[in-house]
MARVEX-611677 format. One record per residue (C-alpha): residue number from 1; x, y, z. Coordinates in nm, 2 decimals. Example, Ala and Ser with C-alpha at 12.3 -4.5 7.8 and 13.67 -1.06 7.14 Angstrom:
- num,c1,c2,c3
- 1,1.23,-0.45,0.78
- 2,1.37,-0.11,0.71
REM end
This chain:
- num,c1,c2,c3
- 1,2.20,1.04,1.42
- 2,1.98,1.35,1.46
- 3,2.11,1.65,1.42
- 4,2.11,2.07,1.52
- 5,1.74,1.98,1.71
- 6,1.65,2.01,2.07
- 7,1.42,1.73,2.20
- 8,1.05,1.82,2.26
- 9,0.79,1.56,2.35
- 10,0.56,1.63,2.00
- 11,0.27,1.46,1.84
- 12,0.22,1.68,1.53
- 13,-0.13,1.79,1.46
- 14,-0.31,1.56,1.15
- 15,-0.18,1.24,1.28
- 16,-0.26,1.00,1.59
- 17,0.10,0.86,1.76
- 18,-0.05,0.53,1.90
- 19,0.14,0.35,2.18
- 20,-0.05,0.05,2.24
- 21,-0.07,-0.22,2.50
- 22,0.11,-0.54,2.42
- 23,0.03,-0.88,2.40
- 24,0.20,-1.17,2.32
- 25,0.56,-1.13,2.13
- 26,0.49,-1.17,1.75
- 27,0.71,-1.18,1.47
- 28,0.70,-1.05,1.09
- 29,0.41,-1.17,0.89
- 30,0.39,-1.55,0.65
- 31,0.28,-1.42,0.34
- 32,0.09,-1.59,0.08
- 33,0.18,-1.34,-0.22
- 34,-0.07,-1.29,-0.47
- 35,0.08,-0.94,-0.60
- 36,0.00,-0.74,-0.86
- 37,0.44,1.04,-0.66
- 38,0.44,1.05,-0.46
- 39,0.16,1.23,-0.26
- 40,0.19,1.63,-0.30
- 41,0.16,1.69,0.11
- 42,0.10,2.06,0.21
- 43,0.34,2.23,0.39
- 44,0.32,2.27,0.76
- 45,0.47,2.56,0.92
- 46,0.42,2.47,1.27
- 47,0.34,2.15,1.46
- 48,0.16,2.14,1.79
- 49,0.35,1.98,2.07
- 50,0.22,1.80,2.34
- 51,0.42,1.62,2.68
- 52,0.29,1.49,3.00
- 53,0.12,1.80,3.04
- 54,-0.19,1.96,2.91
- 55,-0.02,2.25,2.75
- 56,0.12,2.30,2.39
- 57,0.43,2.42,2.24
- 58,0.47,2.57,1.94
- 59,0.75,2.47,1.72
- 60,0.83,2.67,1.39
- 61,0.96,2.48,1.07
- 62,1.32,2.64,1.01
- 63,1.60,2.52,0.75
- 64,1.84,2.31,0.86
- 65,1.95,1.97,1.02
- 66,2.05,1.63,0.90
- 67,1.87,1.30,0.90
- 68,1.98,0.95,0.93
- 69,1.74,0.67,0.71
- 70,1.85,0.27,0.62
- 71,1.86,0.11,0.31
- 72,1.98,-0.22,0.21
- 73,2.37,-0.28,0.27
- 74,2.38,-0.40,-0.13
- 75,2.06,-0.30,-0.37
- 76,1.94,-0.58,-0.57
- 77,1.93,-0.29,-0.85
- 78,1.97,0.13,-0.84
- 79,1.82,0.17,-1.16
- 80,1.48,0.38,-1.08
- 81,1.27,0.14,-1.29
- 82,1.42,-0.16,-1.18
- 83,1.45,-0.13,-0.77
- 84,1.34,-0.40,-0.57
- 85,1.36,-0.29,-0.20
- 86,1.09,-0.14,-0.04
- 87,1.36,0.07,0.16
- 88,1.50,0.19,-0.18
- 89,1.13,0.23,-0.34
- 90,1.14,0.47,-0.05
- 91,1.39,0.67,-0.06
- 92,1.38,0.73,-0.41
- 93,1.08,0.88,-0.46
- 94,1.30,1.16,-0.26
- 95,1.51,1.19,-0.61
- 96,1.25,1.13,-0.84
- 97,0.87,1.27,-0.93
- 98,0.63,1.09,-1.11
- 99,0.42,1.24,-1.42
- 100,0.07,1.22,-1.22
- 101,0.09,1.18,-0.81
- 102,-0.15,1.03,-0.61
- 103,-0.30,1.25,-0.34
- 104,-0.39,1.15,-0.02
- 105,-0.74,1.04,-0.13
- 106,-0.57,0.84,-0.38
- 107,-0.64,1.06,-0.66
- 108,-0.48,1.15,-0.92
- 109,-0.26,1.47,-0.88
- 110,-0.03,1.71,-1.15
- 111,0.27,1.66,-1.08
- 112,0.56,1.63,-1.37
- 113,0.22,1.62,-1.55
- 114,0.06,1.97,-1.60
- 115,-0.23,1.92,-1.71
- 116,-0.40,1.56,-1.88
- 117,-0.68,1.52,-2.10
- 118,-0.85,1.22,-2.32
- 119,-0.97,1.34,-2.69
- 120,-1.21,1.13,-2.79
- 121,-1.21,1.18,-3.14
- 122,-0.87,1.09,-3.20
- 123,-0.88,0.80,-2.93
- 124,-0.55,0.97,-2.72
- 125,-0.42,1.09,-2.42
- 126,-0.31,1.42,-2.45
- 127,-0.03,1.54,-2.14
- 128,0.11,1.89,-2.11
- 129,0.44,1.86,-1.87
- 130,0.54,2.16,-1.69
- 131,0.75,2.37,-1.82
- 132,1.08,2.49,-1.59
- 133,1.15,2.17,-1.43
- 134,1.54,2.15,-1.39
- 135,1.69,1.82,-1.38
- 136,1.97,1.76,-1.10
- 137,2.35,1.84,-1.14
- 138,2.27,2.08,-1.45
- 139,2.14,1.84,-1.70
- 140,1.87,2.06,-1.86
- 141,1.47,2.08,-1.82
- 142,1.22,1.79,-1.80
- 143,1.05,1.77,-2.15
- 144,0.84,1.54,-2.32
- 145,1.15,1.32,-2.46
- 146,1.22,1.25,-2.12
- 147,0.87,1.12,-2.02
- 148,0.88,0.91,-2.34
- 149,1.19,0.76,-2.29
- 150,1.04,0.68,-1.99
- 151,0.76,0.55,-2.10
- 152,0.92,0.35,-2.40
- 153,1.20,0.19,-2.13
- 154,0.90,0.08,-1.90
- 155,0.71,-0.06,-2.19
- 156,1.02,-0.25,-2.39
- 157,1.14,-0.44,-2.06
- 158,0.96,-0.69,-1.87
- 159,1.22,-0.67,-1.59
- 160,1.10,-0.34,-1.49
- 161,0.88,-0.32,-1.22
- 162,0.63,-0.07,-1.37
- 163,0.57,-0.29,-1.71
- 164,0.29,-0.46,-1.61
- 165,0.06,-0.15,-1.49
- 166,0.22,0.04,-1.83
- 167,0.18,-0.22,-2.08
- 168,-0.19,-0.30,-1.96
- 169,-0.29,0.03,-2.04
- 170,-0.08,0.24,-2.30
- 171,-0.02,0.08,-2.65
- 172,0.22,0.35,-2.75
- 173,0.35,0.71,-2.67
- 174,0.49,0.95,-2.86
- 175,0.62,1.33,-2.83
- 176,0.45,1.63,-3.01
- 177,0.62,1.92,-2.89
- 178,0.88,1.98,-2.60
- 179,0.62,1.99,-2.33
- 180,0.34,1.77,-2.48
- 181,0.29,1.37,-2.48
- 182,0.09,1.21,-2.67
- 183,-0.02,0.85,-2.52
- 184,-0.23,0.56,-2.74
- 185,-0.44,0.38,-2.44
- 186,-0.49,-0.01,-2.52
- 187,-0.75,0.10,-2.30
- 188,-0.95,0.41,-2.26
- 189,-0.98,0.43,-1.90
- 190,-0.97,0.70,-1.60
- 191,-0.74,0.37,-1.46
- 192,-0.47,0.44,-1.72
- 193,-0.39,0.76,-1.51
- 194,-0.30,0.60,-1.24
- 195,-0.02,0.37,-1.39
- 196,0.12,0.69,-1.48
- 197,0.26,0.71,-1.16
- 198,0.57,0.60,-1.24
- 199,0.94,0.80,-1.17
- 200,1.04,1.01,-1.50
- 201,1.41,1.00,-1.55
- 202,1.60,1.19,-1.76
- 203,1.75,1.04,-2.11
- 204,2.08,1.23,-2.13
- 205,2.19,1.04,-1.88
- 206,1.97,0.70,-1.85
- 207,2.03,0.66,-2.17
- 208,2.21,0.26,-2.24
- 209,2.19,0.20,-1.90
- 210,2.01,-0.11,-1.76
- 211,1.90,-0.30,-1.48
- 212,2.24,-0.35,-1.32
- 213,2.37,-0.06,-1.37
- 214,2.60,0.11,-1.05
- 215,2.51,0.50,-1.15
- 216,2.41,0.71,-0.86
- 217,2.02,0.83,-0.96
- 218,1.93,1.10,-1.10
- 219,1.61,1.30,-1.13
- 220,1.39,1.63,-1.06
- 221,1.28,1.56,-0.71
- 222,1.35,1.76,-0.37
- 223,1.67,1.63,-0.34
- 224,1.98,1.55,-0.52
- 225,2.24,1.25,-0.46
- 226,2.58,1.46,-0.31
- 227,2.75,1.09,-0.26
- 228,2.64,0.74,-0.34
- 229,2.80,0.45,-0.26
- 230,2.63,0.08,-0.36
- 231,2.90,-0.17,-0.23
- 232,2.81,-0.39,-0.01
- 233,2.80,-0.11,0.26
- 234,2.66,0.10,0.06
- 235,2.56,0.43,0.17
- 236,2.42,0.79,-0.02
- 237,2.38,1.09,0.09
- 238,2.14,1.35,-0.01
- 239,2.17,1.73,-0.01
- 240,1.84,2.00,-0.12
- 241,1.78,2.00,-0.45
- 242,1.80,2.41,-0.47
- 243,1.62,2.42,-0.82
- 244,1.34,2.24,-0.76
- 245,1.00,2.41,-0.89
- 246,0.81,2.37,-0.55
- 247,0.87,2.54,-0.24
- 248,1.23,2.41,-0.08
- 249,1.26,2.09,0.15
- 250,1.34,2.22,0.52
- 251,1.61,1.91,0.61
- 252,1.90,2.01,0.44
- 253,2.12,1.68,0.48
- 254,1.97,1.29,0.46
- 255,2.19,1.04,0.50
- 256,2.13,0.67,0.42
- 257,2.34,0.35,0.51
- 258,2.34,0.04,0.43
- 259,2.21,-0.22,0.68
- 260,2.14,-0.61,0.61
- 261,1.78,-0.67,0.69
- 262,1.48,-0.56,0.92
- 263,1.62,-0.65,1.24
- 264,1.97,-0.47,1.18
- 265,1.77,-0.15,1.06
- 266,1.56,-0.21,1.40
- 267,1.90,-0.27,1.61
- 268,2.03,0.05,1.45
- 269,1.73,0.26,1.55
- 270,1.77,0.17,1.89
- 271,2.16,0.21,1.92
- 272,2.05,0.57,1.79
- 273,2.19,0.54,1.44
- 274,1.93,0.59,1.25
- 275,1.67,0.91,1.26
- 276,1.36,0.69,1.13
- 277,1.28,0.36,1.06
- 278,0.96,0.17,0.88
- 279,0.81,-0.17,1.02
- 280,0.61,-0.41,0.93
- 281,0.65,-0.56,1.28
- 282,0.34,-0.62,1.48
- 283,0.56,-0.60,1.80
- 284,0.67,-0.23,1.69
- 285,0.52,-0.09,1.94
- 286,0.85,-0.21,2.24
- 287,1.07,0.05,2.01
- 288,0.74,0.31,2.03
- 289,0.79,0.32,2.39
- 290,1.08,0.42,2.48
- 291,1.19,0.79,2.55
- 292,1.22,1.05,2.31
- 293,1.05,0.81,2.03
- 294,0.76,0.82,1.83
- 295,0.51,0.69,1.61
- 296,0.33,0.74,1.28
- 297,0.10,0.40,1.16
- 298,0.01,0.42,0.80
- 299,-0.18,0.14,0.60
- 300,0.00,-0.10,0.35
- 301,-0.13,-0.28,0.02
- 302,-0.15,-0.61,0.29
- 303,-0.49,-0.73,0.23
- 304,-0.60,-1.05,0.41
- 305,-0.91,-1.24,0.34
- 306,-1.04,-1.57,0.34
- 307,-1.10,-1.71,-0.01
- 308,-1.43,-1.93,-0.05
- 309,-1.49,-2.20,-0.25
- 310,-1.81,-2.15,-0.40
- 311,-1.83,-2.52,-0.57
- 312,-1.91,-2.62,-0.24
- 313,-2.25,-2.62,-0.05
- 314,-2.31,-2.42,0.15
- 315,-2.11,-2.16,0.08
- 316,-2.22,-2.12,-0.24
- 317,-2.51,-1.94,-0.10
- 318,-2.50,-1.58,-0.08
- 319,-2.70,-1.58,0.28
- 320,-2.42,-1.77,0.45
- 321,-2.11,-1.61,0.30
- 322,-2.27,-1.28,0.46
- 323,-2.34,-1.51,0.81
- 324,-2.01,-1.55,0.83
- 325,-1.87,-1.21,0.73
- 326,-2.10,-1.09,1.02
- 327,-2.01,-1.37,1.26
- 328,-1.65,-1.28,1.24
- 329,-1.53,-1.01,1.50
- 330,-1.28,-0.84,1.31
- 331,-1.21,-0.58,1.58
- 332,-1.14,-0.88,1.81
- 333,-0.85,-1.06,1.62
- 334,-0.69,-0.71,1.51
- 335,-0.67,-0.62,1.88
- 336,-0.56,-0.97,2.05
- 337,-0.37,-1.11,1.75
- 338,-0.23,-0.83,1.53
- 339,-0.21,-0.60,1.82
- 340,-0.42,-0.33,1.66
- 341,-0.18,-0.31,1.33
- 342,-0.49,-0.28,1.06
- 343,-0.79,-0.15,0.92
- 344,-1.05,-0.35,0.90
- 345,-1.24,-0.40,0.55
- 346,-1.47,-0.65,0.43
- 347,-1.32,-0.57,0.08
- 348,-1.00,-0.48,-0.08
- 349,-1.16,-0.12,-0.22
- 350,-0.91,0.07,0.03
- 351,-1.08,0.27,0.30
- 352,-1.07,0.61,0.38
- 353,-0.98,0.68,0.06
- 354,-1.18,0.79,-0.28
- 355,-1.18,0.46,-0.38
- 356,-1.41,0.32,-0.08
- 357,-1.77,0.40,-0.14
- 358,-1.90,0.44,0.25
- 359,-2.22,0.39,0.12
- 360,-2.15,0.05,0.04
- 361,-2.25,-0.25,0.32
- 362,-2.05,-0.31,0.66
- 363,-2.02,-0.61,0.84
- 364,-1.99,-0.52,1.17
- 365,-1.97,-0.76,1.44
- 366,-2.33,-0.92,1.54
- 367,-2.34,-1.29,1.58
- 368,-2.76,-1.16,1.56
- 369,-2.77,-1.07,1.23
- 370,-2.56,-1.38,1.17
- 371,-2.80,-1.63,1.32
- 372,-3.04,-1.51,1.14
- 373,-2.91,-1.55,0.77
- 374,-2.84,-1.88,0.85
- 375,-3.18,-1.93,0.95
- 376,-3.33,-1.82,0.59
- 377,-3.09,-2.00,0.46
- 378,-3.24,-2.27,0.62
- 379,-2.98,-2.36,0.86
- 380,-3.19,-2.47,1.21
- 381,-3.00,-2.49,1.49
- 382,-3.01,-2.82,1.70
- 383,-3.00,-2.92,2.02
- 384,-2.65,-2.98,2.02
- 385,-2.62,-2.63,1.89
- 386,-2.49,-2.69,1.54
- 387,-2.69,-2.58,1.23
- 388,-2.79,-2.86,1.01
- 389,-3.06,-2.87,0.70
- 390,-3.17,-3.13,0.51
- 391,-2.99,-3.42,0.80
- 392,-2.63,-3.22,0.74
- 393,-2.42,-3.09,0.98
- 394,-2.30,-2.74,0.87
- 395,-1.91,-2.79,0.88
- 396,-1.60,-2.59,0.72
- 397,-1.20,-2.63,0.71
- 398,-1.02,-2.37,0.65
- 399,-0.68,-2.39,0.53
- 400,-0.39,-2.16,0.55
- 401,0.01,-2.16,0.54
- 402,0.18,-2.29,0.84
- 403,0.48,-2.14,0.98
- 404,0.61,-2.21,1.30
- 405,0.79,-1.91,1.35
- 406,0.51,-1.69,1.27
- 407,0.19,-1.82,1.41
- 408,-0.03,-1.52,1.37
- 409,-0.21,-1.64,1.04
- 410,-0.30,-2.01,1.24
- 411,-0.41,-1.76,1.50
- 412,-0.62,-1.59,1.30
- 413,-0.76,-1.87,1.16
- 414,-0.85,-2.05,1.50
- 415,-1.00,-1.73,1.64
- 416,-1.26,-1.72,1.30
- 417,-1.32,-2.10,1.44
- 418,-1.44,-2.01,1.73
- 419,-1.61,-1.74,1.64
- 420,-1.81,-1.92,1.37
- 421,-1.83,-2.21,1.60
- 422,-2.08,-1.96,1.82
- 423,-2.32,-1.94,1.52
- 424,-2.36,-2.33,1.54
- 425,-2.08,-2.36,1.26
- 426,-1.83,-2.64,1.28
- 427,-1.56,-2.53,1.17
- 428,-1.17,-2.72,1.17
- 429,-0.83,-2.51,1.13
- 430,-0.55,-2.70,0.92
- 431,-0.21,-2.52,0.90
- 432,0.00,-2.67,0.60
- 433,0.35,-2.63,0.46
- 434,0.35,-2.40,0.06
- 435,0.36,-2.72,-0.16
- 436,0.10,-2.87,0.02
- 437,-0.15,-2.59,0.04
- 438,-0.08,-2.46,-0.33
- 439,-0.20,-2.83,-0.41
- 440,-0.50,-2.83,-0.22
- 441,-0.58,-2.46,-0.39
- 442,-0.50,-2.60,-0.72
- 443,-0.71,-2.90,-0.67
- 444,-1.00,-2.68,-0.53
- 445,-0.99,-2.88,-0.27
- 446,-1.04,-2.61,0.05
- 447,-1.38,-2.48,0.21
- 448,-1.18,-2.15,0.35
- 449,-0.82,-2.02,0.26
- 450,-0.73,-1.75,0.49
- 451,-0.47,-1.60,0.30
- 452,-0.32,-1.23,0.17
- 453,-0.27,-1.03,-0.15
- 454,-0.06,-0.73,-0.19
- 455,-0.27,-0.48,-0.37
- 456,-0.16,-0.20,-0.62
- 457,-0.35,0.08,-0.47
- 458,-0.55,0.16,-0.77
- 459,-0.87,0.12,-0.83
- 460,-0.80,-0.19,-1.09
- 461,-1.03,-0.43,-0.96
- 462,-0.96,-0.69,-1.22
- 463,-0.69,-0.88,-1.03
- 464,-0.92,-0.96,-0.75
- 465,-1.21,-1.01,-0.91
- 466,-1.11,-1.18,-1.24
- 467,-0.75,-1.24,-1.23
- 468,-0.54,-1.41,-0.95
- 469,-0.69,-1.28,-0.66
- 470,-1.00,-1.44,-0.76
- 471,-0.91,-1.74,-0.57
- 472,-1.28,-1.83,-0.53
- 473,-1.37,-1.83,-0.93
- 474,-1.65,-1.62,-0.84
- 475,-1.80,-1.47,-1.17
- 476,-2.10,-1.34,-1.31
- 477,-2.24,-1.18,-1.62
- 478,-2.32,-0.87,-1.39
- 479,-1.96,-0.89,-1.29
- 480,-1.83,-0.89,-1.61
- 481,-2.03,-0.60,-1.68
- 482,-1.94,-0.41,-1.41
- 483,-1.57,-0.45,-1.44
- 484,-1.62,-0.36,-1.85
- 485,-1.78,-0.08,-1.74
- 486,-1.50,0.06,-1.49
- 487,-1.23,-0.03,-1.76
- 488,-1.39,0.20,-2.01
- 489,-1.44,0.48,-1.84
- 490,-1.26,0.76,-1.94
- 491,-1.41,1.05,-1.75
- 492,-1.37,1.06,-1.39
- 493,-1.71,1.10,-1.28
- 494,-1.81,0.80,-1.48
- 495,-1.56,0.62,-1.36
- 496,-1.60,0.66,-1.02
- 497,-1.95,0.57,-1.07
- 498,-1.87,0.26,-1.19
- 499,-1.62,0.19,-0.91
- 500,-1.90,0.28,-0.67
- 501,-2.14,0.03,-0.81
- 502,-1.89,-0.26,-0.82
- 503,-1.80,-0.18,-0.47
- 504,-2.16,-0.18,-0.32
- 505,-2.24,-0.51,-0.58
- 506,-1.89,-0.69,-0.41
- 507,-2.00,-0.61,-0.05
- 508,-2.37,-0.75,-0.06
- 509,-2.23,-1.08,-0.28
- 510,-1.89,-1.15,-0.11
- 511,-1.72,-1.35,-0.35
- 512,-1.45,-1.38,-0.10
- 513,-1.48,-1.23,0.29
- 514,-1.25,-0.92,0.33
- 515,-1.08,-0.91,0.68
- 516,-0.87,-0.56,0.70
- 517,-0.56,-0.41,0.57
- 518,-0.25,-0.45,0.78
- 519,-0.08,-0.15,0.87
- 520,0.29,-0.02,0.89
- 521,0.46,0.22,1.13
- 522,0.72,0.43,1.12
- 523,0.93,0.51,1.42
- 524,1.12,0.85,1.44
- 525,1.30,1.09,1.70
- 526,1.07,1.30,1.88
- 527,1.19,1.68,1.72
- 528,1.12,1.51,1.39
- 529,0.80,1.63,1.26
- 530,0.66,1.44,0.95
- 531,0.42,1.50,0.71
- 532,0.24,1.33,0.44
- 533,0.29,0.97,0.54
- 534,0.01,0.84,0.34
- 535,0.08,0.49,0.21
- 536,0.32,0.20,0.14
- 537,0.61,0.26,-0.08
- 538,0.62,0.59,-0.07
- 539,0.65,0.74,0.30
- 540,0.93,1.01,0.24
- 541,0.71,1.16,-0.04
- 542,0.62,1.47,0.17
- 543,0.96,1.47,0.34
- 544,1.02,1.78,0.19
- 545,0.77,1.96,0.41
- 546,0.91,1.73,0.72
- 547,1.17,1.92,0.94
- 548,1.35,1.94,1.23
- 549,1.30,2.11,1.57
- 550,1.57,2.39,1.58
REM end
């Protein structure tokens, strides 16, 4: 419960609270998985406040108060490197740092990390850690044996859930002197960077420990674990960390309990245990509504498209993947069926972000433009008002993952129907249970897939492009090149011209037909004010600069 603040109706300048209209009750999400610090936010001294009425309030950032946060009743791990709860991924990132942080652009950002650079002569990654950084309950100062012991426990285990983005990119690591690192890329690329952001821990005491091990974390962040408890009501409680380098967290107390799944954390919220709560719920917006809470939406790593298969005629012409990308009206079915929880994008480069090139082509809505690629295409429309060439009918299935108790992807799917169906496209909808559709996949036996990946958030393109992602087998020898190109870019000008030119190359060939990121939202006590709630994973990473109305 929230604690020593007065209740103002506040919606903090540099975010939007949205309290939307509802439609029809929808639950959590069917996902078709295809899966791969925290941002430095500024401090905010004051927060503009804003009621029924026109005026403002100003409200000052003080020290002091308590908040309430959920995390799962018993961890599937509490070992930093080994966590598997989003909630945990969460609320650890309020312990630990990472070497290089992502900013809210989604670049690269010192952090535990100094200063980086790559010498080319020697073929090396050369990282200067900061020097004074105290690790919690007097263990000493982050040096560089710390960040390779890091390093080294992420590489050696395949358990860990950083290994993969580590062990594609650094071949070895080694320590020079007490504040300098010394990392041997398998690949020399800007990319390598960003798997670098990754929580350092400290070897005095992470030392032997594994996976399953029950010791309370430890690390350099804001704040320090006071209690911890990881029974099966498991509970910790967090108190400032009064050593650490950057300016001090406002929110002296968090306190976390232990709650059973999404709909117990939501429950909670509402019975007024719990200060804030993140959902992935498209029917948020009921808990958004009632008095004295609020909103903040941020985007996830949820990226739905529909995967084509580009054996088939006719869509393995370029001209009438883009009529269809047009012919969809994205804005439509975010608004009716996902109740206005995404962002749309036509490809998984994430936008409004450094790694979205707004040069590249849009696909807005206009069943115009549409009719007309399918016309060059040579797709005539008849009298019935279907497009045929050649004496064929222009007809597509699409195929997605049924579930009855989440209807919003066979939703989706019928609404791209219809909409394609008013471009003279015939076009069927067949929901099917896993085994079933990962058969038909396997077999390439699909027109459509409407389907979802959960993205990294870096700019490695390679998963959906030439690894699983690529569910439409789309490749080229300009591809290839491309994607060579961004892998072996060191610098970060180059690289991001190489990004750029994939992007704008992926957009006007369409290899599959992006649809939008879903967002999250998190719900909170108005006299809350929160800051740098950028992305997935990591939405307490600016609670240091978050506090509470006094």
């Amino acid at each position: 419960m929230l604690r020593g603040c007065r209740i103002h109706m506040i919606c903090m300048s540099g975010f939007t609270v949205k309290i939307k209209k509802l439609g029809a009750a929808l639950s959590a999400l069917a996902i078709l998985s295809l899966s791969a610090c925290a941002p430095e936010a500024q401090p905010s001294a004051t927060g503009s406040a804003a009621g029924t009425a026109s005026a403002t309030v100003k409200v000052t950032a003080q020290r002091g108060g308590e908040l309430s946060l959920a995390m799962p009743s018993s961890p599937a791990s509490v070992h930093p490197l080994y966590l598997n709860e989003t909630s945990m991924l969460n609320l650890y990132w309020l312990v630990f740092e990472p070497l290089i942080a992502l900013d809210k652009d989604n670049l690269p950002q010192s952090c535990l990390a100094d200063s980086w650079e790559y010498d080319e002569a020697q073929g090396v990654y050369i990282i200067k850690i900061r020097s004074g950084v105290q690790w919690h309950g007097e263990r000493g100062e982050v040096t560089a044996n710390d960040v390779v012991f890091t390093l080294q426990q992420i590489l050696n285990s395949t358990e860990s859930i950083y290994n993969k983005q580590i062990a594609k990119y650094i071949q070895s690591v080694s320590v020079s002197d007490l504040y300098t690192v010394v990392i041997t890329p398998r690949i020399a690329s800007y990319n390598l960077l960003y798997s670098l952001n990754v929580p350092i821990i400290p070897q005095s005491y992470y030392q032997g420990l594994d996976g399953k091990t029950s010791a309370p974390p430890v690390g350099s962040g804001p704040y320090a674990v006071l209690e911890a408890n990881f029974n099966e009501n498991s509970n910790m409680t967090l108190g400032i960390n009064e050593k650490w380098w950057k300016k001090q967290p406002y929110i002296e107390l968090i306190r976390a309990k232990g709650y059973k799944d999404k709909d117990s954390v939501l429950a909670a919220f509402e019975r007024g245990e719990l200060d804030c709560v993140n959902s992935d719920k498209l029917t948020v917006d009921v808990y958004a509504m009632k008095e004295n809470v609020q909103a903040w939406e941020y985007p996830s790593y949820y990226y739905d498209f529909l995967a084509v298969n580009l054996e088939r005629e006719p869509l393995g012409d370029r001209r009438v993947r883009q009529a269809i990308s047009y012919a969809i009206d994205r804005k439509s079915i975010v608004s009716n069926i996902y109740l206005n929880h995404a962002v749309l994008s036509e490809t998984p480069f994430m936008p409004g972000t450094a790694l979205n090139d707004a040069s590249a082509i849009r696909y807005d809505y206009s069943l115009g433009t549409a009719l007309e690629l399918l016309e060059q295409a040579g797709w005539i429309q008849n009298e019935e008002g279907l497009r045929v060439k050649d004496g064929k009918t222009l007809t597509l299935e699409i195929i997605t993952l049924e579930n009855t108790d989440n209807p919003v992807r066979k939703d989706t799917a019928e609404a791209i129907a219809g909409q394609l169906g008013a471009a003279g496209i015939s076009v069927t909808v067949l929901a099917l249970e896993r085994e079933e559709l990962d058969k038909r996949v396997a077999a390439r036996d699909f027109d459509l897939l409407l389907t979802q990946a959960y993205l990294s958030g870096t700019p490695d393109m390679e998963f959906m492009y030439a690894g699983e992602g690529n569910i439409s087998k789309y490749n080229s020898v300009q591809l290839e090149s491309m994607l060579q190109a961004l892998q072996s870019a060191a610098g970060r000008e180059e690289f991001f011209s190489a990004l750029y030119t994939l992007h704008r190359a992926m957009a006007e060939e369409l290899p599959h037909i992006g649809l939008f990121f879903q967002t999250h939202t998190m719900l909170y006590r108005t006299g809350v004010y929160p800051e740098g709630i950028y992305r997935d994973l990591k939405v307490y990473s600016g609670m240091a600069q978050w506090f509470i109305a006094q």
